[in-house]
C-alpha distance (Angstrom), angle and dihedral (degrees) to the residues before:
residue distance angle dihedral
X1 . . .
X2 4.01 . .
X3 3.78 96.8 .
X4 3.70 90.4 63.9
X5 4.03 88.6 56.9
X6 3.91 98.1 38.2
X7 3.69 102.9 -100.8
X8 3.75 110.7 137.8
X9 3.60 125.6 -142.4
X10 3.79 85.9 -105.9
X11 3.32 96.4 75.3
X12 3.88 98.1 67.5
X13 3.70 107.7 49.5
X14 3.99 118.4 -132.1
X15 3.96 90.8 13.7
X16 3.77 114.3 147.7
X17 4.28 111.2 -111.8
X18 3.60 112.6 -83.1
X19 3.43 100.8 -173.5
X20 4.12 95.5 117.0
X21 3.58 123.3 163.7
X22 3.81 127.5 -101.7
X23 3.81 107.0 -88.8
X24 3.31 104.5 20.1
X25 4.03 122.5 143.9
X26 3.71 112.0 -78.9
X27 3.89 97.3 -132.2
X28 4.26 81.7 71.1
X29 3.45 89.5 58.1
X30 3.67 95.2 50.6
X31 3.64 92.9 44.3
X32 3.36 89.7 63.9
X33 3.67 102.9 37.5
X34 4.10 84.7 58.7
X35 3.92 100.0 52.0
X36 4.51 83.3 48.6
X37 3.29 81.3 50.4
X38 3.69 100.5 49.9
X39 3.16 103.4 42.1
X40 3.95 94.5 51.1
X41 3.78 79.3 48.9
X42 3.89 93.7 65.8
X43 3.73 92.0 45.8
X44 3.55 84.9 55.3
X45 3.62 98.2 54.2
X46 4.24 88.5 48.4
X47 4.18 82.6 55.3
X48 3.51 96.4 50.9
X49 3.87 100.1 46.0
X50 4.48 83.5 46.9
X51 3.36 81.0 56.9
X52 3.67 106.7 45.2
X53 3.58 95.9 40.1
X54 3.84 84.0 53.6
X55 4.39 99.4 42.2
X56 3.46 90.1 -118.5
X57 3.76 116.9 164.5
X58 4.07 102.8 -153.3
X59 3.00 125.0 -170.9
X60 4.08 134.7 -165.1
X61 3.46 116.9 -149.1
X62 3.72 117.6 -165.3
X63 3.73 134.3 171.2
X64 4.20 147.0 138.9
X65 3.66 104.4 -87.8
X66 4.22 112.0 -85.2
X67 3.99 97.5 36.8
X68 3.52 92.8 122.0
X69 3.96 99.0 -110.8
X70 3.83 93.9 137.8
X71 3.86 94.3 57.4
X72 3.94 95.4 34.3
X73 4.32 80.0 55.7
X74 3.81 94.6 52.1
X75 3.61 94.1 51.1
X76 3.95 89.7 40.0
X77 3.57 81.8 58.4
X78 3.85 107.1 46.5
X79 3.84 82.8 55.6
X80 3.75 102.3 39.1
X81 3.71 93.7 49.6
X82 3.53 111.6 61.5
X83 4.72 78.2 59.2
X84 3.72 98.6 38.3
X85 4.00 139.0 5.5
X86 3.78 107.1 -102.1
X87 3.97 128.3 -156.9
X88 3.44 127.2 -163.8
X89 4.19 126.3 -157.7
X90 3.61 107.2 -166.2
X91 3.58 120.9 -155.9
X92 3.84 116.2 -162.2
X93 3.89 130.9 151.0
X94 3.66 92.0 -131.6
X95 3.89 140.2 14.5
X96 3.75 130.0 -5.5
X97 3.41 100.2 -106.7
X98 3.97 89.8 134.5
X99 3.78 100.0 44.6
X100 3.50 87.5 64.4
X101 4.17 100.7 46.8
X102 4.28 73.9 52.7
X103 3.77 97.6 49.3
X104 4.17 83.0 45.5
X105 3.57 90.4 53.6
X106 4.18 97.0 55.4
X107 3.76 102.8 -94.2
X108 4.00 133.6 113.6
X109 3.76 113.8 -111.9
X110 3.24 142.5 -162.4
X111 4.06 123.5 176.6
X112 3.64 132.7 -152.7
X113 3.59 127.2 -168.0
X114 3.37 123.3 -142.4
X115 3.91 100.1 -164.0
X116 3.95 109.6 -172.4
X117 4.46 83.4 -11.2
X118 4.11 112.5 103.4
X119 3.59 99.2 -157.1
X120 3.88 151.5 31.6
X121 3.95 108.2 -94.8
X122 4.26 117.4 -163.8
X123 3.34 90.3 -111.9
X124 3.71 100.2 56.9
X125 4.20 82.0 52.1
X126 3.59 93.9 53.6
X127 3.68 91.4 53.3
X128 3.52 87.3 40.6
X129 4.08 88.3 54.8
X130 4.18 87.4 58.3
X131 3.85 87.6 61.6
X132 3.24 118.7 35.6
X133 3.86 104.2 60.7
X134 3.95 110.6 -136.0
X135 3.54 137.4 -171.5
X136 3.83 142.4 -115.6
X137 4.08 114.0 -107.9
X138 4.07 91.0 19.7
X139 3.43 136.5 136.9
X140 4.32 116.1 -130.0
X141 3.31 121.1 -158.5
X142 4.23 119.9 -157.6
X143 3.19 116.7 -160.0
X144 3.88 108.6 -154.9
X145 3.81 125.4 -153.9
X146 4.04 113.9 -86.8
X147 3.32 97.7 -96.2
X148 4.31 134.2 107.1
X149 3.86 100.9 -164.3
X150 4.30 109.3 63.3
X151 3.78 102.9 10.7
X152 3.99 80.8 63.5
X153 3.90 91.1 58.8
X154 4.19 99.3 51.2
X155 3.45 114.1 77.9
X156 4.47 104.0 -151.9
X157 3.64 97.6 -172.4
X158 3.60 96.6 -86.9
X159 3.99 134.1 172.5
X160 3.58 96.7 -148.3
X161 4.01 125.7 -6.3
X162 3.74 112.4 -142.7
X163 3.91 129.4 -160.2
X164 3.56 123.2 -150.5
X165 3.94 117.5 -154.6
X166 3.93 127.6 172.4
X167 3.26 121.6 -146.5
X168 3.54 90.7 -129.9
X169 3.92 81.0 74.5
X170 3.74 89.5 76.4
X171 4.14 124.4 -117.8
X172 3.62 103.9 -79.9
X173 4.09 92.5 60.6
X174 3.94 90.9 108.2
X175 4.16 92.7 53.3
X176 4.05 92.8 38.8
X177 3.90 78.3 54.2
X178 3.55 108.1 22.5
X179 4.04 98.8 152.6
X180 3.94 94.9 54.1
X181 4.00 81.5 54.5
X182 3.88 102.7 41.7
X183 3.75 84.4 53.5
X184 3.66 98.5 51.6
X185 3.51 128.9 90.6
X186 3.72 99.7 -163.3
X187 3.76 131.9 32.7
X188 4.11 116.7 -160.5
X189 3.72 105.4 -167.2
X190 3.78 103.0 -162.1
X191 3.43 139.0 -171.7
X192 3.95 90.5 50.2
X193 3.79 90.7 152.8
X194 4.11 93.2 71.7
X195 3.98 88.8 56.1
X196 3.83 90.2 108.4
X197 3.80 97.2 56.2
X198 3.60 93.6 46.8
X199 3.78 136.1 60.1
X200 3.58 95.2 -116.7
X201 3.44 119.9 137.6
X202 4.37 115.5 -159.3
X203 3.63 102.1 -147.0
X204 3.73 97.9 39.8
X205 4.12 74.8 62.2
X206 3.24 94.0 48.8
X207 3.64 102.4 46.4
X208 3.72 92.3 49.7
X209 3.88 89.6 58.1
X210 3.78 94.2 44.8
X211 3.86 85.3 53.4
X212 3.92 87.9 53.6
X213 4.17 96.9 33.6
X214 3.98 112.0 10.6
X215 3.77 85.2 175.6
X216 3.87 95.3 50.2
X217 4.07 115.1 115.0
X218 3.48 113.3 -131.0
X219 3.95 131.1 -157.5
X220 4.10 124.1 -173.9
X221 3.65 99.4 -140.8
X222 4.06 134.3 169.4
X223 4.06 116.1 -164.4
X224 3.39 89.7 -160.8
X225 3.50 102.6 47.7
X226 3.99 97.6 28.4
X227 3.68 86.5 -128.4
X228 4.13 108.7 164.2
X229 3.85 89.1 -9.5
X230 3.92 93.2 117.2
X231 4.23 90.2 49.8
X232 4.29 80.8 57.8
X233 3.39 97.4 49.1
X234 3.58 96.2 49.3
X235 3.60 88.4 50.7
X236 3.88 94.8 51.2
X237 3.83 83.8 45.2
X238 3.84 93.8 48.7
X239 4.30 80.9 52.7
X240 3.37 84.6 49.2
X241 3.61 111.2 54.7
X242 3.82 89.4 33.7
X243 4.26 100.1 59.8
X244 3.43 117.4 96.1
């Protein structure tokens, strides 16, 4: 799994050593795939009920690096804000470049960095949760690492998990990812206001994440523009307002 992308086994606390040799049988591989997995799992479940027990909104953010999720944040946040307090863990291999553009933009933020690691684990959240002081009846944001193949595979405790895709990405990004889509339960496609200098065509897009995730909401949105930006924040503030 993460060896074959560069993440080391450092970057998910407690995760069995995946450092197998070339050709060994498969069924090792899976072995200890499943007990990464499980682990991170139970972390998970300790997020969620922290954040349940507190009415926090969370949200995972995941995307390949250049969708636009930074800017579609700080203008999620410039709305959301002035309704709800909003938090923002950002997960980045290197520097915090982004936590600051969030901090700018009215939210609190706390990064993490990732180093060699290509995604957010459930432990690195629940450590996060001891520093970054959040409040009751709030909506958190994570910010994942900009990538679609591991972050789709570790579950952090999340509400919803949200993929960002551009269309500069091309039409087929949901089936040349399919599993970051199917586990999605939102889908921003960004960057809308480029569509007439490209050869991008919206419900070829559309139809090839509906093949993926037919139960997948879907919002049209542009950062730069603030096209449909205002129908996703009311939806995340509808999710908000609703969770108990």
């Amino acid at each position: 799994m993460c060896k074959n992308c560069g993440c080391d086994t450092a970057s998910s606390k407690g995760a069995a050593d995946n450092n197998f040799a070339a050709g060994t049988g498969e069924d090792i591989k899976i072995k200890v795939e499943q007990d990464m997995l499980h682990r991170n799992n139970n972390a998970a479940m300790d997020n969620r009920l922290y954040f349940t027990d507190r009415n926090i909104c969370t949200i995972n953010l995941v995307s390949s690096p250049g969708s636009g999720k930074t800017a579609i944040l700080e203008n999620t946040i410039k709305t959301l804000s002035a309704l709800l307090p909003v938090f923002v863990i950002e997960g980045d291999q290197q520097t915090d470049n982004d936590a600051r553009r969030i901090k700018a933009a009215g939210a609190g933020s706390l990064q993490i960095n990732t180093g060699n690691g290509c995604h957010l684990d459930a432990f690195m959240i629940a450590d996060a949760l001891t520093k970054i002081q959040l409040k009751e009846n709030s909506i958190l944001f994570i910010e994942n690492v900009g990538n679609l193949v591991c972050p789709a595979m570790f579950d952090l405790g999340e509400q919803l998990r949200t993929v960002v895709m551009s269309v500069t990405e091309g039409d087929d990004k949901p089936l040349k990812y399919p599993y970051m889509f199917e586990r999605s339960d939102v889908c921003l496609i960004n960057k809308i206001d480029l569509i007439p200098y490209l050869k991008c065509d919206m419900d070829i897009i559309r139809g090839n994440l509906l093949k993926v995730n037919p139960d997948i909401n879907i919002f049209e949105v542009s950062a730069a523009t603030g096209e449909g930006l205002l129908e996703w924040c009311g939806f995340l503030y509808g999710q908000a307002v609703t969770e108990k």
